[in-house]
C-alpha positions in Angstrom: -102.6 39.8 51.2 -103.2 40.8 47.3 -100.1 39.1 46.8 -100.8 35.9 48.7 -104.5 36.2 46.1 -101.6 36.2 43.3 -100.0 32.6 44.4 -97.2 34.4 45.6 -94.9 32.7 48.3 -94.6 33.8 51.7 -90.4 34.2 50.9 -91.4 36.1 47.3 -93.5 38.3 49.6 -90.9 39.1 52.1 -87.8 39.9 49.7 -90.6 42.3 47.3 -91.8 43.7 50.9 -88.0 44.3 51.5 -87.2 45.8 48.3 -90.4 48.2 48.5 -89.6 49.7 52.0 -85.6 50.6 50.6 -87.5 52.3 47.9 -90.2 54.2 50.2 -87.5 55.0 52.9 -85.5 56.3 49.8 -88.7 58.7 49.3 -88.6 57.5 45.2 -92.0 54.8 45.5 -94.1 57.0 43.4 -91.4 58.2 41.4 -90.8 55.2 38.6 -87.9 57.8 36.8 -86.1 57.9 40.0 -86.5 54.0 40.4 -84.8 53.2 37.2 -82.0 55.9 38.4 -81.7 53.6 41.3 -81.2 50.7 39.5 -78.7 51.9 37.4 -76.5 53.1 40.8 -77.2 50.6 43.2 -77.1 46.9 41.9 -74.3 45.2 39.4 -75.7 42.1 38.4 -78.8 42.2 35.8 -80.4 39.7 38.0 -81.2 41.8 41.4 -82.1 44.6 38.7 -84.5 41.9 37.0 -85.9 41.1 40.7 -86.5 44.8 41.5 -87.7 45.8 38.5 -90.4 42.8 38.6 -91.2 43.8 42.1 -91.6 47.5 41.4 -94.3 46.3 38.0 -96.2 44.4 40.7 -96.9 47.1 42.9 -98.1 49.4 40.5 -100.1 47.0 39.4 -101.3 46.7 42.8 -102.1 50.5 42.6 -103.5 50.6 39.0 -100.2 52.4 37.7 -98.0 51.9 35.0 -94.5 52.3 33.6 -92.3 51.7 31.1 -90.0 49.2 32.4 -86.0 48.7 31.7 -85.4 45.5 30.4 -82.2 43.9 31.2 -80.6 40.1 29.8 -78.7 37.7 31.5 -75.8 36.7 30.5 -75.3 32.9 30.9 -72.1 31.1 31.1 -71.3 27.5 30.8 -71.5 25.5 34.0 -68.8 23.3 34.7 -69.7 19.6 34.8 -66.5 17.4 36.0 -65.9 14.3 34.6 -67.1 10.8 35.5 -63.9 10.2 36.7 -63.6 13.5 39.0 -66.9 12.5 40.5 -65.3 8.9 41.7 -62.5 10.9 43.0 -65.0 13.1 45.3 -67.1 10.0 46.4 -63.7 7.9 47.4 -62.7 11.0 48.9 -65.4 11.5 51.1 -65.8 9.5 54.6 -68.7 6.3 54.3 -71.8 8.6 55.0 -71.2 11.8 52.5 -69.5 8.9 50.0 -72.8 6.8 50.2 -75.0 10.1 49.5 -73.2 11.4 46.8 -73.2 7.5 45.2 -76.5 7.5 45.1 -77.1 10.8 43.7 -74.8 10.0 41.2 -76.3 6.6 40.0 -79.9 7.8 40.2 -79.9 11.1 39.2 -82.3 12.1 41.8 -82.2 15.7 43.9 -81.0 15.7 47.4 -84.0 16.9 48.5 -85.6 13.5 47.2 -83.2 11.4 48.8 -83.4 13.2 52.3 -87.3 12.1 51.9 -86.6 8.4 51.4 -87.7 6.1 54.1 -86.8 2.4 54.7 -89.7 1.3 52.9 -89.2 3.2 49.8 -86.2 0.8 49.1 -87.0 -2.4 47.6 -84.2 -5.2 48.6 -85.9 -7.8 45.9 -86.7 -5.6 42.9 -82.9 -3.7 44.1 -84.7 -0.1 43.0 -86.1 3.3 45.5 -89.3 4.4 45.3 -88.8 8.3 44.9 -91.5 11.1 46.1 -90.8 14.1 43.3 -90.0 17.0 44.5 -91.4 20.6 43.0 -93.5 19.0 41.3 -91.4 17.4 39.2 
């Protein structure tokens, strides 16, 4: 409930929630040395050690405890972005359904999420344009 006070998302709640029960069946909840020892055995990637780390803060803070958190940095990498080209290739590829989908992603820029919103009357025939619902807030 404190959590849900916080703005927190039912899913954010449920993975913390998860993460906090490996640590108390694990017997090291209360013990923020053996926590960080934890971190360093269990998870690879700086991200899940991020995630666990920011769940662990929050419960203390919940409890009016402290500690002196690792920090960890992500490393980013470049994403690959194929050509305008490679995209036609995918479209043509595709069967009339997928192809139309992807064309329309590709010449409006919008998320799938927005088009998968899109009703009948949010296309405009005369003024040839969509009337997009943002999604996220966006």
């Amino acid at each position: 409930m404190w959590q849900r006070k916080q703005g927190k998302s039912d899913q954010t709640i449920e993975g913390r929630v998860r993460e906090l029960r490996k640590l108390a069946r694990l017997g090291i909840l209360f013990d923020s040395e053996a926590v960080k020892t934890y971190l360093v055995n269990s998870y690879t990637q700086n991200t899940t050690k991020m995630k666990v780390v920011d769940t662990y803060t929050t419960f203390l803070d919940f409890k009016g405890l402290t500690w002196v958190a690792p920090r960890y940095r992500i490393t980013t990498k470049l994403h690959f972005i194929p050509t305008e080209q490679e995209i036609d290739l995918l479209i043509v590829g595709c069967g009339k359904t997928t192809g139309t989908v992807l064309q329309t992603l590709k010449e409006t820029g919008i998320r799938i999420g927005e088009l998968c919103m899109l009703k009948w009357v949010d296309i405009s025939q005369e003024y040839r344009s969509l009337n997009v619902t943002p999604e996220k807030g966006s």
